[in-house]
MARDRENGU-644808 format. One record per residue (C-alpha): chain; x, y, z. Coordinates in steps of 0.02 Angstrom, whole numbers, plus 32768, in hexadecimal, padded with zeros to 4 digits. Layout:
N
- A, X, Y, Z
...
***
This chain:
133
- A, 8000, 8000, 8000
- A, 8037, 80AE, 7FDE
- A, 8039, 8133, 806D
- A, 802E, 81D0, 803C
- A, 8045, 828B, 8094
- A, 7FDE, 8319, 805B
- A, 7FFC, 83D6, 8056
- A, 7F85, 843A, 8042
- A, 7F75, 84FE, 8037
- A, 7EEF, 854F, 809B
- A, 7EEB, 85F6, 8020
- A, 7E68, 85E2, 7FB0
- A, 7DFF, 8568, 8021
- A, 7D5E, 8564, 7FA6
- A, 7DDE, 84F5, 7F2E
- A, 7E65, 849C, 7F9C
- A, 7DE3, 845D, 7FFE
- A, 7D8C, 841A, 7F86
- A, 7E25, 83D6, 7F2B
- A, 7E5B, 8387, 7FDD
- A, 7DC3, 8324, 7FCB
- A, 7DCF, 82EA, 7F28
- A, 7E98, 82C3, 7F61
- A, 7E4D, 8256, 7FEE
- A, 7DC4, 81F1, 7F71
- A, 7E4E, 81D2, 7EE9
- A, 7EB3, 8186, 7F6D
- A, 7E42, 812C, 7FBC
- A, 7E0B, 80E3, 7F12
- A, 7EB6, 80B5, 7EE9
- A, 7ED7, 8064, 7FA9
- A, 7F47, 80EC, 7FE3
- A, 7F62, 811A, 808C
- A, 7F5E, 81D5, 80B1
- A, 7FDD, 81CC, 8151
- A, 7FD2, 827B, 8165
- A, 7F83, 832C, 811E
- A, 7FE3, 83CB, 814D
- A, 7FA0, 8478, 813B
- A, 7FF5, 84F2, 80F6
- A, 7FCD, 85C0, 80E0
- A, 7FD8, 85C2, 8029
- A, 804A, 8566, 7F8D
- A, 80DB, 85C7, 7FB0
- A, 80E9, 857E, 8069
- A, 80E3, 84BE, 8028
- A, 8184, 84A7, 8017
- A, 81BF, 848E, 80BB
- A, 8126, 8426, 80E0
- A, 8145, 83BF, 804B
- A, 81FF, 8394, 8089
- A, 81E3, 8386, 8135
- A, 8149, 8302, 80FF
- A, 81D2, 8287, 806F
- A, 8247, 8287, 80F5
- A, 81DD, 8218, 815B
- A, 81DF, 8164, 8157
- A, 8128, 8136, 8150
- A, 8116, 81A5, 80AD
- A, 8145, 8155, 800A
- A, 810C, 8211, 7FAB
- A, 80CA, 82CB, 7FBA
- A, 802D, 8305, 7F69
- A, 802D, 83D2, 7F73
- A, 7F77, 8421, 7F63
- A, 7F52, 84D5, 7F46
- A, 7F13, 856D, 7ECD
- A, 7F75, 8601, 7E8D
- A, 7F12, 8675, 7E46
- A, 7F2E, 8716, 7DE3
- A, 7F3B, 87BB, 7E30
- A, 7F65, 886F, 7E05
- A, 801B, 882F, 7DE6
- A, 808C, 879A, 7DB2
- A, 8086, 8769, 7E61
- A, 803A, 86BB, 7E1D
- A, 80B4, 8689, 7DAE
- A, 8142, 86B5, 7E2E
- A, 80E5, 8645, 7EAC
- A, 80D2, 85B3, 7E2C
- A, 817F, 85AA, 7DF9
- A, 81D6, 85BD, 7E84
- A, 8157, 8537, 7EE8
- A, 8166, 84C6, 7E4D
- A, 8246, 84D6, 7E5D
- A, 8245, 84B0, 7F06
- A, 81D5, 841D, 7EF5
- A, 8231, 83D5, 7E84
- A, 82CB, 83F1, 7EE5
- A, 8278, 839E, 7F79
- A, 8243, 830B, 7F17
- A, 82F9, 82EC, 7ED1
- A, 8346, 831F, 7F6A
- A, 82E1, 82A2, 7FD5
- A, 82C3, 8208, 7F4E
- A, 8206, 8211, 7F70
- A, 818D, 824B, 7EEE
- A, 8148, 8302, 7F1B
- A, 80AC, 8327, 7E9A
- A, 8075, 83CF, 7E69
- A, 7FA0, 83CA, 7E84
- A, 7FB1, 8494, 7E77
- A, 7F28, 84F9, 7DF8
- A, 7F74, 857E, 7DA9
- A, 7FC8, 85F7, 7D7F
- A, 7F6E, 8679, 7D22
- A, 7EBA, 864C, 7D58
- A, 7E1C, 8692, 7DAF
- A, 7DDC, 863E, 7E40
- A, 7D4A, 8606, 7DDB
- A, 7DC1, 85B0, 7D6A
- A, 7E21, 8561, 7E06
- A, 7D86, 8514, 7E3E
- A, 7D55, 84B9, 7D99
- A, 7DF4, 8472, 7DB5
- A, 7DF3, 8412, 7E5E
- A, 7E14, 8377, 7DFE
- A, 7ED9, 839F, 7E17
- A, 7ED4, 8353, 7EC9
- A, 7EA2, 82BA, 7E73
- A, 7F29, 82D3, 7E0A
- A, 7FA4, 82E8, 7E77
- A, 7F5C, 8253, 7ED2
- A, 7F72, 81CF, 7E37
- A, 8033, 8211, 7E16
- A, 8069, 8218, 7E9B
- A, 802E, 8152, 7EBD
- A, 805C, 812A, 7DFA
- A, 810A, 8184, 7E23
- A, 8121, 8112, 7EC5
- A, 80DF, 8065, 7E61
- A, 8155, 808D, 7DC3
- A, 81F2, 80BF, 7E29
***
């Protein structure tokens, strides 16, 4: 079985909410074990939630929920990239898959919530990553 840690952002509740459901069901369907959910203030803080979670031994991978959406400025796209580098670094870093279950950049809020399927998401790769490696 596959144990999995979740992050997920608390900014933009009315879609990471949602999408932490949907995270929970896809597991759940694919007998997963979420061993623990952490809460985070918003995308940009899941880093060090996402490495502090792969460095434990009873999680084989990371799942990282949360919206970015757009503002007055680029502040979205800084978010995104930088979230999305350190991620990755995280995942390397650590050997455990880290998944990206993050809508946006460049979106409304409306469009972030037609798109709490990416907890699923994030869900099946992170399991498919664990399986395949």
């Amino acid at each position: 079985m596959v144990t999995l840690g979740l992050v997920v952002a608390e900014f933009n509740e009315s879609v990471t909410e949602p999408m932490a459901e949907a995270a929970r069901e896809a597991a759940a369907e694919r007998d997963a074990e979420v061993a623990v959910e952490q809460q985070v203030p918003g995308v940009y803080d899941s880093p060090l939630a996402a490495d502090r979670l792969a460095r434990r031994e009873d999680v084989d991978a990371v799942a990282v929920l949360g919206a970015i959406v757009t503002g007055d400025t680029d502040h979205d796209q800084v978010i995104a990239q930088s979230t999305a580098d350190s991620l990755t670094e995280i995942s390397l870093d650590r050997d455990t898959p880290v998944t990206f279950g993050v809508s946006g950049p460049g979106m409304s809020g409306a469009e972030a919530r037609e798109r709490i399927d990416k907890g699923a998401e994030a869900v099946h790769a992170a399991i498919d990553m664990v399986e395949s490696l």
